[in-house]
CHARMM internal coordinates of N, CA and C (Angstrom, degrees):
IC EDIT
DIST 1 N 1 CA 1.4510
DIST 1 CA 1 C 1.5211
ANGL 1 N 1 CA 1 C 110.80
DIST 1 C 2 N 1.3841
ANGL 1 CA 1 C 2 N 105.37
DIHE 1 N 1 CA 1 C 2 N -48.73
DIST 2 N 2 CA 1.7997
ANGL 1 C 2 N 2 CA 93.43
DIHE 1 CA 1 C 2 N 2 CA 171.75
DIST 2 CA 2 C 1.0108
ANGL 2 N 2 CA 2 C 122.64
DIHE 1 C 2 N 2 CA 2 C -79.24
DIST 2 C 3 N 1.5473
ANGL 2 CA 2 C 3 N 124.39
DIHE 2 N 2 CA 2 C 3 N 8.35
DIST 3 N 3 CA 1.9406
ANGL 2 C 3 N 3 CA 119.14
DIHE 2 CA 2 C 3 N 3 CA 161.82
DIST 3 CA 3 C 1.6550
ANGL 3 N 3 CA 3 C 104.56
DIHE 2 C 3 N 3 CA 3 C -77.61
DIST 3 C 4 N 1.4667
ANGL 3 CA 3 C 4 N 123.59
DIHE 3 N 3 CA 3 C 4 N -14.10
DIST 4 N 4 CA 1.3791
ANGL 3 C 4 N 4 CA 114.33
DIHE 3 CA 3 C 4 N 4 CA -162.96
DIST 4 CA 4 C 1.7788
ANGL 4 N 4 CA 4 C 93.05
DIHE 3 C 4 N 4 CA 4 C -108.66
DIST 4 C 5 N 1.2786
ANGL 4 CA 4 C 5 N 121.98
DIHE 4 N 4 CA 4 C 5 N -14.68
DIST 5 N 5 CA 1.4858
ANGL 4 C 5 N 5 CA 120.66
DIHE 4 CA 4 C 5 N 5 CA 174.00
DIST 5 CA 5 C 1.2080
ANGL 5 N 5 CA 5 C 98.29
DIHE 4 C 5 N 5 CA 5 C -75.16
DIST 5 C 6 N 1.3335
ANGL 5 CA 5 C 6 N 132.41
DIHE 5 N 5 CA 5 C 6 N -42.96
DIST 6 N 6 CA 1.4262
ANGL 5 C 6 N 6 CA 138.48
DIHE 5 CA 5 C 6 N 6 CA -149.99
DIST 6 CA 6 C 1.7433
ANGL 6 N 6 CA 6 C 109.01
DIHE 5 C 6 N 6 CA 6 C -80.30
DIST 6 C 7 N 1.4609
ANGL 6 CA 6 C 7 N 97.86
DIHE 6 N 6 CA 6 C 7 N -54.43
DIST 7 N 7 CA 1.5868
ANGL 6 C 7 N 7 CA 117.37
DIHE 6 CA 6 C 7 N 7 CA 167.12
DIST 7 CA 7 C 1.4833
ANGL 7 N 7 CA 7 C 101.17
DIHE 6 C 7 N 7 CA 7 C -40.37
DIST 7 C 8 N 1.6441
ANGL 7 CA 7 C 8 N 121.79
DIHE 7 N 7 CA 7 C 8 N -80.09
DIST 8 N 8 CA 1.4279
ANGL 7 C 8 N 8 CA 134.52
DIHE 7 CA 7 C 8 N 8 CA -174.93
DIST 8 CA 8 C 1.6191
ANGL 8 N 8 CA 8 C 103.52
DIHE 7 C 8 N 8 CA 8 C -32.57
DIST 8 C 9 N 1.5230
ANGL 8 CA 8 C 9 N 113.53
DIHE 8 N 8 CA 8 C 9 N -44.64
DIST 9 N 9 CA 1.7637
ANGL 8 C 9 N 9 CA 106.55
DIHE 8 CA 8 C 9 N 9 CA -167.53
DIST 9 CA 9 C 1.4352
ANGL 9 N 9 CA 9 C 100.38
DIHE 8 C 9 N 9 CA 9 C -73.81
DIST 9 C 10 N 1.3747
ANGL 9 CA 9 C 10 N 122.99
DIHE 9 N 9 CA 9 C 10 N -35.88
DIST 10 N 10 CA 1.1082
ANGL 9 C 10 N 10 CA 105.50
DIHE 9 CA 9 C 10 N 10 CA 174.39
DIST 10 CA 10 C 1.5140
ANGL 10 N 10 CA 10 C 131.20
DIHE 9 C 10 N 10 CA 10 C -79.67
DIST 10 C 11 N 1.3855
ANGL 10 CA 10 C 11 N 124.36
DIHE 10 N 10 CA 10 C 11 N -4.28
DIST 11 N 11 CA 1.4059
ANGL 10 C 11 N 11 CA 142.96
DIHE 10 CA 10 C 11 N 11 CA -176.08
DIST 11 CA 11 C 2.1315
ANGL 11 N 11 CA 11 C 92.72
DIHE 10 C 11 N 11 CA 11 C -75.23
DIST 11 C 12 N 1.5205
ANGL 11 CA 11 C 12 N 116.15
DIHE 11 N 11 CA 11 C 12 N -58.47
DIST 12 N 12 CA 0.9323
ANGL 11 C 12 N 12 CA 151.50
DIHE 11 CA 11 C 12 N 12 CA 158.89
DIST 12 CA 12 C 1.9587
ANGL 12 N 12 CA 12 C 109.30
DIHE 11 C 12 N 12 CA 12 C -14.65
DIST 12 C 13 N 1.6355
ANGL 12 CA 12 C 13 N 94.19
DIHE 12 N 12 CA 12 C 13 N -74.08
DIST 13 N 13 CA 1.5372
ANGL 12 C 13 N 13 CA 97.65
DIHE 12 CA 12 C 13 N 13 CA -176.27
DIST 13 CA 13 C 1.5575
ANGL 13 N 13 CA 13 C 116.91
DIHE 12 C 13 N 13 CA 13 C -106.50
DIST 13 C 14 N 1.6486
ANGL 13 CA 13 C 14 N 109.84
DIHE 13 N 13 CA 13 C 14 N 18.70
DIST 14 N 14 CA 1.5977
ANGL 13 C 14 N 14 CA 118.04
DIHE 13 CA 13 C 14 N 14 CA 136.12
DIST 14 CA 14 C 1.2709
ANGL 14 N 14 CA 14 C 128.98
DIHE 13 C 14 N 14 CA 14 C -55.53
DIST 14 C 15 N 1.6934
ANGL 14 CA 14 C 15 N 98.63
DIHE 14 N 14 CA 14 C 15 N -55.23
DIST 15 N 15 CA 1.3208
ANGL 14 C 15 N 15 CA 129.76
DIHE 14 CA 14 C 15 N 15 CA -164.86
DIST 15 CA 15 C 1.9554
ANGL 15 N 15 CA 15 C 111.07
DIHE 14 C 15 N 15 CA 15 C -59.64
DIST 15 C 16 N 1.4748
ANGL 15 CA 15 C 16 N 99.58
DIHE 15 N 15 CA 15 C 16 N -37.47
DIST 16 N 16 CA 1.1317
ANGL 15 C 16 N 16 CA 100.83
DIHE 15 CA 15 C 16 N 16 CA 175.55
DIST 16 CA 16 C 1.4085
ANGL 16 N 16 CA 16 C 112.51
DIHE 15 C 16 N 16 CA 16 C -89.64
DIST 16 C 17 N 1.2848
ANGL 16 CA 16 C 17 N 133.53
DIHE 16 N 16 CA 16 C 17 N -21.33
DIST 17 N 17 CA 1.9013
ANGL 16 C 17 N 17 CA 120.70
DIHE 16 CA 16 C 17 N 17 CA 144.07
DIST 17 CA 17 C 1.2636
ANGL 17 N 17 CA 17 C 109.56
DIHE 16 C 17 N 17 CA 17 C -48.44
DIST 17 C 18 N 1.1302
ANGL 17 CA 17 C 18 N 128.90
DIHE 17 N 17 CA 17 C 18 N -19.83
DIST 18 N 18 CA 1.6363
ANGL 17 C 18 N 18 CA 110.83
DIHE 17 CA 17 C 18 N 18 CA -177.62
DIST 18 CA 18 C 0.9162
ANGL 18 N 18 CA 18 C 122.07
DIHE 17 C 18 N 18 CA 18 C -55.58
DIST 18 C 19 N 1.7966
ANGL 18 CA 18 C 19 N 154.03
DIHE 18 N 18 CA 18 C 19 N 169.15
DIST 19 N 19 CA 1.2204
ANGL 18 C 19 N 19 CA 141.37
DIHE 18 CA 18 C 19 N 19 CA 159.01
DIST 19 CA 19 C 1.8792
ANGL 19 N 19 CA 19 C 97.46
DIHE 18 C 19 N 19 CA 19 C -122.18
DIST 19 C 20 N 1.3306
ANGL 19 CA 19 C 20 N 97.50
DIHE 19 N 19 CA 19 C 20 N 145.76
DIST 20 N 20 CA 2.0839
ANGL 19 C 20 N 20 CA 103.50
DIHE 19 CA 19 C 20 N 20 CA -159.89
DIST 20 CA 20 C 1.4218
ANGL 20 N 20 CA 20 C 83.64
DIHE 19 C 20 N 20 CA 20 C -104.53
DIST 20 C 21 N 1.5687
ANGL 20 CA 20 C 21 N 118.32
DIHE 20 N 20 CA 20 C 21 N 156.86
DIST 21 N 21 CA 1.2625
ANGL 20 C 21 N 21 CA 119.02
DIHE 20 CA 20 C 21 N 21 CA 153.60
DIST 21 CA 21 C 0.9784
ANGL 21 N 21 CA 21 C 131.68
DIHE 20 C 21 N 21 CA 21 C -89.02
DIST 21 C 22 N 1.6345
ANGL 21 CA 21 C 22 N 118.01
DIHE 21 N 21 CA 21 C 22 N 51.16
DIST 22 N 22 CA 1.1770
ANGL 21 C 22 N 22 CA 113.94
DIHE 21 CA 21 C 22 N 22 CA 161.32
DIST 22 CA 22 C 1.7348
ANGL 22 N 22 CA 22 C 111.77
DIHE 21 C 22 N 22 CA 22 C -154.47
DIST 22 C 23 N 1.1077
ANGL 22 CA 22 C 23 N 120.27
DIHE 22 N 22 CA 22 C 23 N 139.76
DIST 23 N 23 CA 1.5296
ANGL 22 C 23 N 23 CA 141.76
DIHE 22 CA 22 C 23 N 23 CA 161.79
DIST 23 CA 23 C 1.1158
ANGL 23 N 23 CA 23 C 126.93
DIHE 22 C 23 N 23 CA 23 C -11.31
DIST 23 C 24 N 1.8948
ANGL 23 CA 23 C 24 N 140.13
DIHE 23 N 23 CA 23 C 24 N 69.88
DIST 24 N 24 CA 1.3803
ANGL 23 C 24 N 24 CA 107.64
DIHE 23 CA 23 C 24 N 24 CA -166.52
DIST 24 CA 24 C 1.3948
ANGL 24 N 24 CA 24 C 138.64
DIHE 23 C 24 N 24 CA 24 C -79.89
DIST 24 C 25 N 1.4438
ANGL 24 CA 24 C 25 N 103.05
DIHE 24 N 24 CA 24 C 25 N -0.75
DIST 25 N 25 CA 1.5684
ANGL 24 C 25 N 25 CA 116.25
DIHE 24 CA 24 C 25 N 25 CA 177.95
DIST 25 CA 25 C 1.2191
ANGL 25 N 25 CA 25 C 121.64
DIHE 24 C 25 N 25 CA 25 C -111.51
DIST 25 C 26 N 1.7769
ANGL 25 CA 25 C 26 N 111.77
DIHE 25 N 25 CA 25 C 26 N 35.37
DIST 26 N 26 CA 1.0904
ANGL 25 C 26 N 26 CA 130.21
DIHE 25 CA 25 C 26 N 26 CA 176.94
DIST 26 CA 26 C 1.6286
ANGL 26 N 26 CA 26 C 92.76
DIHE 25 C 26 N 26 CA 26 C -121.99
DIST 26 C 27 N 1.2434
ANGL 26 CA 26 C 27 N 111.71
DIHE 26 N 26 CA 26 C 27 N 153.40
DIST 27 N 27 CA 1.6501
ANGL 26 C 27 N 27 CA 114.44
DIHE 26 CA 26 C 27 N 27 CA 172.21
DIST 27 CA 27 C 1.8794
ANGL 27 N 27 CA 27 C 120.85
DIHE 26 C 27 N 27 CA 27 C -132.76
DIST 27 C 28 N 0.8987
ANGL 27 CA 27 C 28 N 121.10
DIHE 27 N 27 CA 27 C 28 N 151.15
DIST 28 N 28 CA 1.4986
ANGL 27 C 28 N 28 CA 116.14
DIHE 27 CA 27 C 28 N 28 CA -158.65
DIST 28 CA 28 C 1.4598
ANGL 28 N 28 CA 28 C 122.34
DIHE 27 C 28 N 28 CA 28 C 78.67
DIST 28 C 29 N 1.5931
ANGL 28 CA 28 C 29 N 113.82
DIHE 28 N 28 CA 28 C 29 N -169.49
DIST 29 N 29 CA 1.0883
ANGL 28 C 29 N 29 CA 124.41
DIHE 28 CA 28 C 29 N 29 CA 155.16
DIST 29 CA 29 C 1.3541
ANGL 29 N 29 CA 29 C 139.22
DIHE 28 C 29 N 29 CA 29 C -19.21
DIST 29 C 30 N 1.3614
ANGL 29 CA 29 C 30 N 108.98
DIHE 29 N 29 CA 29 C 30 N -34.20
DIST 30 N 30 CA 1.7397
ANGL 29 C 30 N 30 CA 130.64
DIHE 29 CA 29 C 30 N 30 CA -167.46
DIST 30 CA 30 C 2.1016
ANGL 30 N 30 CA 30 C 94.42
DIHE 29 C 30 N 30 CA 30 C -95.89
DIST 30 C 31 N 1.7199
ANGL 30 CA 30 C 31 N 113.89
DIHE 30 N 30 CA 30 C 31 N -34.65
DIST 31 N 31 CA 1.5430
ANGL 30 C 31 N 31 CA 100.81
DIHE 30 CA 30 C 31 N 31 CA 175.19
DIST 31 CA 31 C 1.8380
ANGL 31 N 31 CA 31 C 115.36
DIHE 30 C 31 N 31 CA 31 C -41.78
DIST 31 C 32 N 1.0523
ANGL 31 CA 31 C 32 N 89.14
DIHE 31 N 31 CA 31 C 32 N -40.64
DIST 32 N 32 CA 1.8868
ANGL 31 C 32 N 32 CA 106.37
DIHE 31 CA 31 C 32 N 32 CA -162.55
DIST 32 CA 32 C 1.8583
ANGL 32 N 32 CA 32 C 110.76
DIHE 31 C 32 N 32 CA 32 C -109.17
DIST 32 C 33 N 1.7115
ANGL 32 CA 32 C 33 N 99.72
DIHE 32 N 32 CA 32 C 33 N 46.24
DIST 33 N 33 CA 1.1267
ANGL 32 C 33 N 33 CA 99.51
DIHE 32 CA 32 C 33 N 33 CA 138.18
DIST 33 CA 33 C 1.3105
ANGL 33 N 33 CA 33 C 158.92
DIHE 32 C 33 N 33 CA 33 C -19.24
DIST 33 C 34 N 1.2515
ANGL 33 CA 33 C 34 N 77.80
DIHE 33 N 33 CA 33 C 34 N -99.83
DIST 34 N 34 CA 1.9265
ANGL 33 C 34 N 34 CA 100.40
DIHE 33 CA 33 C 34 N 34 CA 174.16
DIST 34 CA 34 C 1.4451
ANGL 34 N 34 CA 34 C 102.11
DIHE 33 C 34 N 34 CA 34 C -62.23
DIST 34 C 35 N 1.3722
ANGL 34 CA 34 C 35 N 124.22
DIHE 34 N 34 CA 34 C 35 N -31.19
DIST 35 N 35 CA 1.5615
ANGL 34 C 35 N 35 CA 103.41
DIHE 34 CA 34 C 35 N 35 CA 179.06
DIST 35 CA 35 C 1.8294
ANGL 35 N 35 CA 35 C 110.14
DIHE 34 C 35 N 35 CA 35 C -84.59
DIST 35 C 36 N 1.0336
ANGL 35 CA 35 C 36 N 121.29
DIHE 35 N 35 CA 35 C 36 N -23.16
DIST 36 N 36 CA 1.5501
ANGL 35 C 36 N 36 CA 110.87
DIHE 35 CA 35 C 36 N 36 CA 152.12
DIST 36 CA 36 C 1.0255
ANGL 36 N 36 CA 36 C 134.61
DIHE 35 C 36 N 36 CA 36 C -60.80
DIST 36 C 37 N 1.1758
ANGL 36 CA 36 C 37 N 131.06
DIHE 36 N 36 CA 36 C 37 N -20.91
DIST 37 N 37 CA 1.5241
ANGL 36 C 37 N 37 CA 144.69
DIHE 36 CA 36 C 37 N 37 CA -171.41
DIST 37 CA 37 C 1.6236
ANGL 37 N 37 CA 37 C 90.77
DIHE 36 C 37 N 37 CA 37 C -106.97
DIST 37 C 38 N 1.1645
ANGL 37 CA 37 C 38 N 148.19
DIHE 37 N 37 CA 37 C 38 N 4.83
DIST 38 N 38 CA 1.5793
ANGL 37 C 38 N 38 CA 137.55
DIHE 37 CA 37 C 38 N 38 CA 178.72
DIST 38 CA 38 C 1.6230
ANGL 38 N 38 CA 38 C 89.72
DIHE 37 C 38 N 38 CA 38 C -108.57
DIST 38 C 39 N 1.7074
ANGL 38 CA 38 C 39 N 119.43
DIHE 38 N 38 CA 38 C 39 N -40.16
DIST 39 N 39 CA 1.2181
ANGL 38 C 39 N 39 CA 119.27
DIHE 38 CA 38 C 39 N 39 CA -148.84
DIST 39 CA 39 C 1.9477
ANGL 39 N 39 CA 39 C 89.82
DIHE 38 C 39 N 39 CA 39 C -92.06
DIST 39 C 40 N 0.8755
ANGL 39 CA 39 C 40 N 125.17
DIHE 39 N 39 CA 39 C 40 N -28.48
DIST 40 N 40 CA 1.6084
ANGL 39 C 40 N 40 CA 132.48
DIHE 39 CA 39 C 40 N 40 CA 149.15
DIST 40 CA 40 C 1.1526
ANGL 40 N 40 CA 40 C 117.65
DIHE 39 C 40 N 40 CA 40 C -22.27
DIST 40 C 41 N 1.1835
ANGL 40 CA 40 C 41 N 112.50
DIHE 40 N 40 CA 40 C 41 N -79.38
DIST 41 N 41 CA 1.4107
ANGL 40 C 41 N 41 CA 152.63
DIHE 40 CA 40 C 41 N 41 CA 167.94
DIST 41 CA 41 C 1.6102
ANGL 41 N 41 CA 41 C 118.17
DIHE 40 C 41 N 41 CA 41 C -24.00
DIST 41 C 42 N 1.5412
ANGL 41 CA 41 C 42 N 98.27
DIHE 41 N 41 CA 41 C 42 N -72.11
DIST 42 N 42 CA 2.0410
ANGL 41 C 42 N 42 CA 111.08
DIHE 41 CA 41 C 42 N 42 CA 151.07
DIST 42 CA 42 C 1.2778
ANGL 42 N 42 CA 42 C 127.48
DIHE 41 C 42 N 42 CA 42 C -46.72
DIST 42 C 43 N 1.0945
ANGL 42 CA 42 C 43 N 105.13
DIHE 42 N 42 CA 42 C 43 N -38.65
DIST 43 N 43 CA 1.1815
ANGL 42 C 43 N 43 CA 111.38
DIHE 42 CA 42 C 43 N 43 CA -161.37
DIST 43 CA 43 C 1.7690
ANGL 43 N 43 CA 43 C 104.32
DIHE 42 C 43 N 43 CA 43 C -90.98
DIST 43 C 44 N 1.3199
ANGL 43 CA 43 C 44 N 126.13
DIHE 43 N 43 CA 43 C 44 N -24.05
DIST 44 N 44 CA 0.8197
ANGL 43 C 44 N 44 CA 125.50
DIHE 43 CA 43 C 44 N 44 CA -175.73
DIST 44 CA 44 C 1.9746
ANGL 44 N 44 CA 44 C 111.48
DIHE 43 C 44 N 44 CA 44 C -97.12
DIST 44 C 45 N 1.0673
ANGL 44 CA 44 C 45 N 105.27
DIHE 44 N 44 CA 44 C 45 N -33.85
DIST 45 N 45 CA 2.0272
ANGL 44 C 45 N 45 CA 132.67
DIHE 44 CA 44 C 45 N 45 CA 139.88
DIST 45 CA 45 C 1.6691
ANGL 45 N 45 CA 45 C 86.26
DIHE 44 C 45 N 45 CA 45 C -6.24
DIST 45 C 46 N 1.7037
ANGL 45 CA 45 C 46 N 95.77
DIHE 45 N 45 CA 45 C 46 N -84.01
DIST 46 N 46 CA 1.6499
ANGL 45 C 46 N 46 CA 125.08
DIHE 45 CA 45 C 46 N 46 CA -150.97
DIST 46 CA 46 C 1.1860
ANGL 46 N 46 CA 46 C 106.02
DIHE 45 C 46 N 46 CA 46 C -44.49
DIST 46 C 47 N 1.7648
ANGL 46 CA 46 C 47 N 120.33
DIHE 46 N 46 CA 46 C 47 N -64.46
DIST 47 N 47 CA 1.0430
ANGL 46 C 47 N 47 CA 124.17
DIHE 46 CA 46 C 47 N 47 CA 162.73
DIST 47 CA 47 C 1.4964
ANGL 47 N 47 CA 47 C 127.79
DIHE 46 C 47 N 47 CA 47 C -41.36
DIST 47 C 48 N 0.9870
ANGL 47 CA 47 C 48 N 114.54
DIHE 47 N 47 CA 47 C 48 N -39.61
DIST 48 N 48 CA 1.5017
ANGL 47 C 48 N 48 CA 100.80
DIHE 47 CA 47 C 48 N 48 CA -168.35
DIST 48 CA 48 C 1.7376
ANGL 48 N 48 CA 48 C 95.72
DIHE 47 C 48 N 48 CA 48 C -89.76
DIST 48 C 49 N 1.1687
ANGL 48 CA 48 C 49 N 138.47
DIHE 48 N 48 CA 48 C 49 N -6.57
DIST 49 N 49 CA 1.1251
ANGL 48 C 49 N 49 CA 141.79
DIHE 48 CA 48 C 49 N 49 CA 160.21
DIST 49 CA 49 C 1.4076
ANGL 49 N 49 CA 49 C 116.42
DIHE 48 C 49 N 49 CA 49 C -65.31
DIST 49 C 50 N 1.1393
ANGL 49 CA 49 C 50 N 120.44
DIHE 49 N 49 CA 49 C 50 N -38.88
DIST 50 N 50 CA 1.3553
ANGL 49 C 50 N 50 CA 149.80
DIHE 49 CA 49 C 50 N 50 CA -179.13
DIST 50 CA 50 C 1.6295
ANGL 50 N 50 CA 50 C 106.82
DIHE 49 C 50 N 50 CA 50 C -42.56
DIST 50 C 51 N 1.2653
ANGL 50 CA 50 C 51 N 81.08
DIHE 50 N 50 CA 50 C 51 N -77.81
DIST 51 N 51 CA 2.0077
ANGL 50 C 51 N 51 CA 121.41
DIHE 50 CA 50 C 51 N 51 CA -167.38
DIST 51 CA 51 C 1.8444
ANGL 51 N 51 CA 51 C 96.29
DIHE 50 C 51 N 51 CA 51 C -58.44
DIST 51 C 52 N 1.8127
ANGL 51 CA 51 C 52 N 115.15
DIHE 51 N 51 CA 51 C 52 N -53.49
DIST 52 N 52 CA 1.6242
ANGL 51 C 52 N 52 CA 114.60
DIHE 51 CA 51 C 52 N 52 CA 144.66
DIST 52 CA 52 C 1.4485
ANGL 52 N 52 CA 52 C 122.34
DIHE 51 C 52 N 52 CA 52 C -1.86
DIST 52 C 53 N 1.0562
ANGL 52 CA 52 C 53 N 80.50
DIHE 52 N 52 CA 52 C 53 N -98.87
DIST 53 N 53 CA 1.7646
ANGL 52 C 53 N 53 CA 98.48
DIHE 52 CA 52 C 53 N 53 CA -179.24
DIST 53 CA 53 C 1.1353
ANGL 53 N 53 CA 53 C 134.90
DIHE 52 C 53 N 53 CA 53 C -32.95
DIST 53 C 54 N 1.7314
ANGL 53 CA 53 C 54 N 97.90
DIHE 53 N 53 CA 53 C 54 N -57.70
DIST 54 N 54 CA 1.4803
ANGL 53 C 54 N 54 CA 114.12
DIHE 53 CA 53 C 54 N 54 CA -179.75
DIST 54 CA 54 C 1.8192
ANGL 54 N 54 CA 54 C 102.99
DIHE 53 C 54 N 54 CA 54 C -58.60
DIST 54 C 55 N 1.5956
ANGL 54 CA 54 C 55 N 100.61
DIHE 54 N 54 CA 54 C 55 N -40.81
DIST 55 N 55 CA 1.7244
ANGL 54 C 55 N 55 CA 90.41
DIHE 54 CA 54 C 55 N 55 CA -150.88
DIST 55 CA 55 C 1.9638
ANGL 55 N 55 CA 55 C 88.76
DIHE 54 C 55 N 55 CA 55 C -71.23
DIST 55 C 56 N 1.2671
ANGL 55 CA 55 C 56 N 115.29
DIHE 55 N 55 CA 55 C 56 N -40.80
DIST 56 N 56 CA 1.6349
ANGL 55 C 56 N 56 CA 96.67
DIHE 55 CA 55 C 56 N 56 CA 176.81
DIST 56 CA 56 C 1.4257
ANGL 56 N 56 CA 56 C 128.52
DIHE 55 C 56 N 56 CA 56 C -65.03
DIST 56 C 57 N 1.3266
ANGL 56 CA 56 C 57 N 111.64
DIHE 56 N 56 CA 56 C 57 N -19.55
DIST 57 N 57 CA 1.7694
ANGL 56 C 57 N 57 CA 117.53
DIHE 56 CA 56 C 57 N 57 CA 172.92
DIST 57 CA 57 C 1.4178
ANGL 57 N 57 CA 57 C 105.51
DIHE 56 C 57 N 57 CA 57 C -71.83
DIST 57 C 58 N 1.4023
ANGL 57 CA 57 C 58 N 121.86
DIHE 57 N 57 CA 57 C 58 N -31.82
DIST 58 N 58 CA 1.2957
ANGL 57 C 58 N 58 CA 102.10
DIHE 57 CA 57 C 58 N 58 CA -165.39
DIST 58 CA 58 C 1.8281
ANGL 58 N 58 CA 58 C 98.66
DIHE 57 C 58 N 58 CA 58 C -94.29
DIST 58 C 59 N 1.2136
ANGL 58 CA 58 C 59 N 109.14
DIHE 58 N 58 CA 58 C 59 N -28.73
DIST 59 N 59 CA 1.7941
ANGL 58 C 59 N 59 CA 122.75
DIHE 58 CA 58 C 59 N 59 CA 174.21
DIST 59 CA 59 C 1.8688
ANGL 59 N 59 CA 59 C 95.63
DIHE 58 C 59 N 59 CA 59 C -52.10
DIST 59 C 60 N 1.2193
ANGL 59 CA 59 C 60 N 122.08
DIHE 59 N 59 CA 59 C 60 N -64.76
DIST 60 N 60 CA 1.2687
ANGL 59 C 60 N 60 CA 105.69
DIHE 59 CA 59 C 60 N 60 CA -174.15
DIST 60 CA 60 C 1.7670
ANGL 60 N 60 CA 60 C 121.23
DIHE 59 C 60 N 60 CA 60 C -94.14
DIST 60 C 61 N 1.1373
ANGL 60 CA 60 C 61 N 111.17
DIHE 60 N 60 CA 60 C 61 N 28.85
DIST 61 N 61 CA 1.3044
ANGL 60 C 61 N 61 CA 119.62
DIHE 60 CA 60 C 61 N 61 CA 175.79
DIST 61 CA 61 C 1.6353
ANGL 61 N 61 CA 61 C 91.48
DIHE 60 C 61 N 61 CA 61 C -88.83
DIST 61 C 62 N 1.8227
ANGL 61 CA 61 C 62 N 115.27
DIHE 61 N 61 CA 61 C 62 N -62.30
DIST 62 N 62 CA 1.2499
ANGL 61 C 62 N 62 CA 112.40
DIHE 61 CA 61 C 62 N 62 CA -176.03
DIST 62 CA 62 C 1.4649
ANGL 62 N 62 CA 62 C 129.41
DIHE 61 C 62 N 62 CA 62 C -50.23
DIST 62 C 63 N 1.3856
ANGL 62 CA 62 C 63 N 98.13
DIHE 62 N 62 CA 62 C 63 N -27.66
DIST 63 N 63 CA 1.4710
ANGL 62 C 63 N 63 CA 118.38
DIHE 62 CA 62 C 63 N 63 CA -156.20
DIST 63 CA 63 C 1.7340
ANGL 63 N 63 CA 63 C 100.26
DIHE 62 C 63 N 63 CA 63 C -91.64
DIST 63 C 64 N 1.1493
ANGL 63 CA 63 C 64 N 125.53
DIHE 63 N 63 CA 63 C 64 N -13.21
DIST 64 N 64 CA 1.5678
ANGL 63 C 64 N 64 CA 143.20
DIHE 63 CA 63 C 64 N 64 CA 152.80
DIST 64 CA 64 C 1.0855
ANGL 64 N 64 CA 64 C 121.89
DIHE 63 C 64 N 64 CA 64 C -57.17
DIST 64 C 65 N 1.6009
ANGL 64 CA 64 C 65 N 111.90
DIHE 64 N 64 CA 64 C 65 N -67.54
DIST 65 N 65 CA 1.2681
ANGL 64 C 65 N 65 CA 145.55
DIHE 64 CA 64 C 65 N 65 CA 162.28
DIST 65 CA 65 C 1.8321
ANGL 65 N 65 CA 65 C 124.43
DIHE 64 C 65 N 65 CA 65 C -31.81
DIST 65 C 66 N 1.6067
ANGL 65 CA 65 C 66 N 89.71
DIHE 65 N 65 CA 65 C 66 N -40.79
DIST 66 N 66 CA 1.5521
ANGL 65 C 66 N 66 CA 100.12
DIHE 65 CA 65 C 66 N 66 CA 160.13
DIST 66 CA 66 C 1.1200
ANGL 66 N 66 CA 66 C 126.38
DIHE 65 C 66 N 66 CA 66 C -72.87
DIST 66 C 67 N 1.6974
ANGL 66 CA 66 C 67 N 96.60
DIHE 66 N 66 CA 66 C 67 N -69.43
DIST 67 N 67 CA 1.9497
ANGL 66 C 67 N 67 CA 96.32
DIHE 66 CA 66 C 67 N 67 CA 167.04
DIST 67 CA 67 C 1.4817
ANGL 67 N 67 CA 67 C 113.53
DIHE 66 C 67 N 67 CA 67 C -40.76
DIST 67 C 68 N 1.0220
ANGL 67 CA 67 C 68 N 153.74
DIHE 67 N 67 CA 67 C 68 N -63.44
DIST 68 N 68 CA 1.4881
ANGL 67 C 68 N 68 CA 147.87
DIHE 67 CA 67 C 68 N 68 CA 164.73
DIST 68 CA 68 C 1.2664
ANGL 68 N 68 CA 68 C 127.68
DIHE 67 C 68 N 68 CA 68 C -16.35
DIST 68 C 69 N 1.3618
ANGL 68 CA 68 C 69 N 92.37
DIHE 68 N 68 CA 68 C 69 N -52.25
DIST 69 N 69 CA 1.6835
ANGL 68 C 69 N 69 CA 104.36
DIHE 68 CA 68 C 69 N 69 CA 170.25
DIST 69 CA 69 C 1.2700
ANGL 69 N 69 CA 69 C 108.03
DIHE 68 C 69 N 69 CA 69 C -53.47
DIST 69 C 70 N 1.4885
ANGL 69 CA 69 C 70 N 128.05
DIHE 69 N 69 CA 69 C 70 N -55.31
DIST 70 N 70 CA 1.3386
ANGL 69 C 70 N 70 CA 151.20
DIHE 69 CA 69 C 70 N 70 CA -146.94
DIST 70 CA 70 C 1.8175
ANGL 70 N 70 CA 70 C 93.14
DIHE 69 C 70 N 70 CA 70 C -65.94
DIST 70 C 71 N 1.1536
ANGL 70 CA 70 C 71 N 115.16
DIHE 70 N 70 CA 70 C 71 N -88.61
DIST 71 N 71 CA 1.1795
ANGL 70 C 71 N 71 CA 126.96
DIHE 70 CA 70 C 71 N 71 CA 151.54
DIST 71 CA 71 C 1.2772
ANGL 71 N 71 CA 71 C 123.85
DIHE 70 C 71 N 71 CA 71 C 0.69
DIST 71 C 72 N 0.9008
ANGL 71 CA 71 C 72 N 109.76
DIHE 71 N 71 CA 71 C 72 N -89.59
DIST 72 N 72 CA 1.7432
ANGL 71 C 72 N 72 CA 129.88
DIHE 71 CA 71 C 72 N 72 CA 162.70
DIST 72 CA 72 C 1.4481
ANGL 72 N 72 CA 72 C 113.20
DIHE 71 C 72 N 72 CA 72 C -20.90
DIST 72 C 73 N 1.2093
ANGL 72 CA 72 C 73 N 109.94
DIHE 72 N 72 CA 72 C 73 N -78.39
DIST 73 N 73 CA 1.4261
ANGL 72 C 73 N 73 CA 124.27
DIHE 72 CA 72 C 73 N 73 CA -150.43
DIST 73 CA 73 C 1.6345
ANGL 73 N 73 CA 73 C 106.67
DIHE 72 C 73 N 73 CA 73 C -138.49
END
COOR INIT
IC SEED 1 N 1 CA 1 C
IC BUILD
């Protein structure tokens, strides 16, 4: 029992070195800044990662698709 009190105090006074992304003497919308503007940020990352991908998967799907032909027939 006191390895799991001991663990917890230290889980405890990590937690308070941590730094949160967000503001505590700000209230509303404006506390959680920086974590809107990170989650912005990803999300907009994602997309353009997204749009990546797709445009080369579908660029070398065709571009396969030809050579094959070529080959082929």
């Amino acid at each position: 029992m006191s390895r799991i009190r001991a663990y917890l105090g230290e889980v405890i006074i990590e937690l308070k070195k941590a730094t949160w992304p967000w503001d505590p003497k700000e209230k509303g919308f404006a506390k959680y800044k920086e974590l809107n503007d990170s989650t912005l940020v990803v999300l907009i990352a994602m997309l353009l990662l997204g749009a990546f991908v797709a445009f080369f998967d579908t660029s070398f799907r065709e571009a396969f698709q030809a050579i094959a032909n070529l080959l082929v027939g």
